[in-house]
N, C-alpha and C positions, 0 to 999 in steps of 0.2 A: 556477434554484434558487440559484447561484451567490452572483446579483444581490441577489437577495431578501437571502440570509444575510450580502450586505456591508452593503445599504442600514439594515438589523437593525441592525449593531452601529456603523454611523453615526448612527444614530437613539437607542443607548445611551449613547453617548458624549458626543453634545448633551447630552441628557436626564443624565447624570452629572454633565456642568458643568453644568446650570441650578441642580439643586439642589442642588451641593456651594458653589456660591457664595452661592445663598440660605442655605447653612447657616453661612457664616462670618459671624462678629461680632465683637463686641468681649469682647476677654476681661477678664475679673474679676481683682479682685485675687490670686486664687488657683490662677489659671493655667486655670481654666473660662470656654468661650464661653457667650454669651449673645445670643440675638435682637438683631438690627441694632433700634434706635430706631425705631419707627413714625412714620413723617413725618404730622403734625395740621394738620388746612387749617386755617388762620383762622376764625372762625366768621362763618355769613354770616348777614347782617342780615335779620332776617324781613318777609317782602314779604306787603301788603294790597293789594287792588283800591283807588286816588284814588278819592278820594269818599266813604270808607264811614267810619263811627265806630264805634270799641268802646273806647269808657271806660266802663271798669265797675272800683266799688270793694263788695268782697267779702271780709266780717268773721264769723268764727264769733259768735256769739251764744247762749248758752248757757242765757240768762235766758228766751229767747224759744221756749218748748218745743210742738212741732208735735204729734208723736205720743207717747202714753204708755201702757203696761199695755194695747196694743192700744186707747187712746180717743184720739180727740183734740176738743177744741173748738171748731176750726176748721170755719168753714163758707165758700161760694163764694161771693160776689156778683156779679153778670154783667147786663151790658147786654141788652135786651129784642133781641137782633139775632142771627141765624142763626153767624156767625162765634164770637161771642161764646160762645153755647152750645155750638156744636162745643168751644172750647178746655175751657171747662169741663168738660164730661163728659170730655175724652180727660183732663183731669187728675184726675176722680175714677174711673177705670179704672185709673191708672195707682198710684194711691197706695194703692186697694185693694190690686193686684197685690202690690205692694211691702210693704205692710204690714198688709195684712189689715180697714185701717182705711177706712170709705167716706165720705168726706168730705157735710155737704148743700149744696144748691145753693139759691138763692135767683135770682130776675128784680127787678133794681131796679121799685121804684115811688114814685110822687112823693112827698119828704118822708121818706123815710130820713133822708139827709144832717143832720138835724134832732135828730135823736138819735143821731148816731152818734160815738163816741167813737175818739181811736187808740190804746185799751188794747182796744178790742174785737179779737176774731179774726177779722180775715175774707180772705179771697184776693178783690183786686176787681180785678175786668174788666173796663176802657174804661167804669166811671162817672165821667163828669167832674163830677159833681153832686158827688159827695163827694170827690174828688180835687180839683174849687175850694175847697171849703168846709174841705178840710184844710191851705188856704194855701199845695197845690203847684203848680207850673208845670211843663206841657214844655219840656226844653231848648230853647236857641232855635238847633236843628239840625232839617234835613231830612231826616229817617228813612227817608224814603222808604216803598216798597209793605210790607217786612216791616219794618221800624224796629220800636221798642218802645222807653220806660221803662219799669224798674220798678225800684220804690221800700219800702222797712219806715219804716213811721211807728208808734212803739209796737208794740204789736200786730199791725198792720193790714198787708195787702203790699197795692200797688199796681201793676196791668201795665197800662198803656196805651199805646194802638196809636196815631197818626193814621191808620195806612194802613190799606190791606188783609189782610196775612198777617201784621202783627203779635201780632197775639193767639197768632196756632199759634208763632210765634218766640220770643216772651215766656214764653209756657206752658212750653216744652221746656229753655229757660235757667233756670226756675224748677225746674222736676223735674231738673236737672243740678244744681243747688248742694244740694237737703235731700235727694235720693235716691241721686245722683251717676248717674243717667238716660242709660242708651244704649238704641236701638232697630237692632240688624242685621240680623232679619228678623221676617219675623210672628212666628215660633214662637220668637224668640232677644233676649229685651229682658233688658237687665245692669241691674242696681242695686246702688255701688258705697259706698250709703251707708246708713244706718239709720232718717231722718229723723225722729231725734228733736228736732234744735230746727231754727228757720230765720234763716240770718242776715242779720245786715244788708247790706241791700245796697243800692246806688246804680249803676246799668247804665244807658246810652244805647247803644243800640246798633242800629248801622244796617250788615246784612252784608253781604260782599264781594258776593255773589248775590242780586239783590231775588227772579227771577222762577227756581224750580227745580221741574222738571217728569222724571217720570221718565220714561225712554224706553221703558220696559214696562209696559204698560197695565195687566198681567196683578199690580204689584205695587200698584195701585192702592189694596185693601184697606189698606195700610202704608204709605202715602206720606207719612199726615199724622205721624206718629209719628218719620220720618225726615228731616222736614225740607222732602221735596216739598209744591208748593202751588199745583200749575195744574193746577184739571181742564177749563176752560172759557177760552176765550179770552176769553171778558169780563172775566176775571180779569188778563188782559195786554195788552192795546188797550183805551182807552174806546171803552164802547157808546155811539154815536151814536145818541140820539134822532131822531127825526123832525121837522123843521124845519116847525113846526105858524102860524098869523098871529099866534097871540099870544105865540109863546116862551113861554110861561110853563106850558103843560101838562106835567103831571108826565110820568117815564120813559115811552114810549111807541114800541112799535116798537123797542126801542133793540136797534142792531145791531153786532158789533165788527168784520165783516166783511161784504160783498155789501152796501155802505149807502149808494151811490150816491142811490138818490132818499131817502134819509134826511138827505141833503141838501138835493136837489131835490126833493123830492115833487112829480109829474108836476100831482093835483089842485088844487096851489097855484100851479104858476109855469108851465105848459105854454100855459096861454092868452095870457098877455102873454110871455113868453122863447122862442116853440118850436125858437129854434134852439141852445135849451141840450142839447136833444133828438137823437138819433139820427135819427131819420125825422119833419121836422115835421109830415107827413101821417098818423100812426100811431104812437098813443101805446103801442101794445102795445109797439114795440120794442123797450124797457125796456134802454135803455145812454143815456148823455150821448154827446154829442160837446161835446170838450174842446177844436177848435178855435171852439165856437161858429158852424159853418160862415161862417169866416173873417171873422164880423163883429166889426170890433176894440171898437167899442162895447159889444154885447152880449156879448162877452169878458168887458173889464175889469168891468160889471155880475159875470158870472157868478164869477168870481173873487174878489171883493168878497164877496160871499151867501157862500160854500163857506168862505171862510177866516173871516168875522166867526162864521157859524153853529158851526165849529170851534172857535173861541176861548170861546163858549158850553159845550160842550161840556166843554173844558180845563179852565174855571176850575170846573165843576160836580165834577170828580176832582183836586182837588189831589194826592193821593198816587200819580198813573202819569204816565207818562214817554212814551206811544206813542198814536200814533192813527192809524188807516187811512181811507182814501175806497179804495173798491172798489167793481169794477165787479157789476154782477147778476149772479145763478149760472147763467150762460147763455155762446154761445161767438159771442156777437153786437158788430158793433163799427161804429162810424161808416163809414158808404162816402161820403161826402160829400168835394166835388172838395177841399177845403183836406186834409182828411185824407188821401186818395187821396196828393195831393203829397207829404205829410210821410212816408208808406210812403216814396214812392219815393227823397227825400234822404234819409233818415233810417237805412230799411231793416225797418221798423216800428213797426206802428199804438200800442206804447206809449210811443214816442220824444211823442204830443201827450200825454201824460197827464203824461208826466216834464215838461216845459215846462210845461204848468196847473200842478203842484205844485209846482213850483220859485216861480211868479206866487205861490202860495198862501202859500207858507213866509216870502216875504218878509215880508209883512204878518202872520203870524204871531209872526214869531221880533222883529219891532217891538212889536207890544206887548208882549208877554215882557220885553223889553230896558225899555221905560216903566215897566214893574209893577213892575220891579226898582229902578227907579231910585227908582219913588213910595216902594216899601215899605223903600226901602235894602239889601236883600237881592241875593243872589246870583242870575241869573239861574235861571229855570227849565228846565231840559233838555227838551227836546220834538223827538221824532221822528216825521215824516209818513210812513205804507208805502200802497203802493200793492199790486195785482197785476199784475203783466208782463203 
């Protein structure tokens, strides 16, 4: 108890000096202390993900009036495309919600642009028909998957997308400036504004995050509203078509994973290549061997096919960044003597897949590097994935 009742009033004592010194300052003219000076870090310089843009100039406009006495004039115009109409309906939910007022929607059809003025009212969505014919251009920036302009001409707003999740990105930067638009959960969306007029604006924006997927599946219902934008990996790897004789058949098969014979398709190249094949005896197999069992000729063939059919592919989605070759959704792998070998240096059967793609990438990221030089542009970023 002794101990106890010393170690106490050592612990008081510290404890007295900590806080009789924190209480001393500087005193005042009048013989009163006062709190020591808060020492102020520097301010630090605000950090963006290389790569991304956000020049956006954002003007009240007073003349340009959205909603009024609960009506407004404003109607939606929206590209004939799935993505498109999604943004538009999430923005006439959202402008209800907000102000009671249900905005209409419209599907371009050919020959609008022909009567359409920039004193009309309209919210357009990725029509480039009248977005040319209004004498605008997209920056001449890479926006990427969710990029967006959008633009007030007159009346008129304009959000276009090149990419894919532009529209949901565009959409939500537009209900942030005339609503002042948060979404925190299903049941908790804020509007921090009135929107009774919409202003001018001029935004390129390409964000820190092309590709945001939420990690609970469960909040799926709210994803779009929040920003999320991946329900499907086709949305984040190009689907790979099926490498069909004429190249020229529309999407077909297209797979953004397990798309090994959407390369090779077995019915196309099994009879003249079989040793592009796992078993050239049995086409059921259904895996490559990626040493081309060790024929260096029909190698360099097969590498040649995978990586030109891939460049196909590429230039087909300008707006992604990723593309897999994978094997079929089976747990089957080359046992061919070249392969067998490369286990045993290597330590495993995907040490030959890494070495084909590595063959692959070169001739890939070569033309990438020409297209840039024809177009004078900056190269294009392109990532090959495999699975282990």
């Amino acid at each position: 108890m002794k101990r106890l009742f010393r170690n106490f009033l050592i612990f008081t004592a510290i404890a007295s000096f900590v806080l009789g010194a924190a209480a001393c300052g500087k005193k005042t003219p009048s013989g009163e202390k006062k709190p020591s000076e808060p020492v102020i870090d520097e301010p630090i310089e605000e950090h963006k993900q290389e790569g991304t843009i956000h020049d956006g100039d954002v003007k009240e406009n007073k003349e340009r009036v959205f909603v009024q006495d609960r009506e407004t004039e404003y109607k939606i115009l929206a590209k004939d495309g799935a993505r498109e109409i999604e943004a538009a309906d999430f923005m006439i939910k959202q402008v209800k919600q907000a102000t009671g007022v249900e905005l209409g929607r419209e599907l371009y059809s050919a020959g609008f642009e022909e009567d359409w003025t920039r004193d009309d009212k309209y919210i357009i969505i990725n029509v480039e028909e009248v977005f040319y014919t209004a004498g605008l251009t997209l920056p001449d920036k890479n926006l990427g998957a969710s990029g967006y302009y959008m633009k007030t001409l007159g009346n008129t707003v304009f959000i276009m997308s090149p990419g894919t999740y532009g529209c949901q990105t565009g959409t939500l930067r537009f209900l942030q400036e005339t609503l002042g638009y948060d979404m925190l959960s299903s049941d908790c969306v804020v509007f921090e504004k009135d929107g009774k007029t919409i202003p001018d604006m001029d935004i390129a924006e390409k964000p820190d995050f092309d590709y945001r997927e939420p990690s609970n599946k469960s909040a799926f219902n709210t994803y779009y509203g929040q920003g999320f934008n991946i329900s499907y990996l086709d949305r984040m790897y190009i689907p790979v078509r099926e490498n069909v004789a004429d190249g020229q058949t529309p999407m077909r098969n297209a797979e953004s994973v397990h798309n090994a014979y959407n390369y090779l398709p077995p019915e196309r190249f099994f009879a003249e290549h079989p040793k592009w094949f796992f078993d050239p005896s049995n086409i059921a197999a259904q895996q490559l061997c990626y040493t081309a069992h060790g024929d260096e000729e029909e190698y360099r063939a097969m590498v040649e096919e995978v990586a030109n059919w891939m460049i196909v592919n590429i230039d087909e989605n300008p707006d992604m960044d990723a593309i897999t070759l994978t094997h079929l959704d089976n747990h089957g792998a080359c046992t061919c003597e070249t392969c067998k070998a490369a286990i045993k240096k290597y330590g495993a059967i995907s040490a030959t897949i890494i070495m084909f793609l590595n063959d692959v990438d070169d001739i890939v990221q070569s033309y990438l590097e020409e297209q840039a030089r024809e177009n004078g542009t900056a190269k294009r970023k392109m990532t090959i994935l495999f699975f282990a």
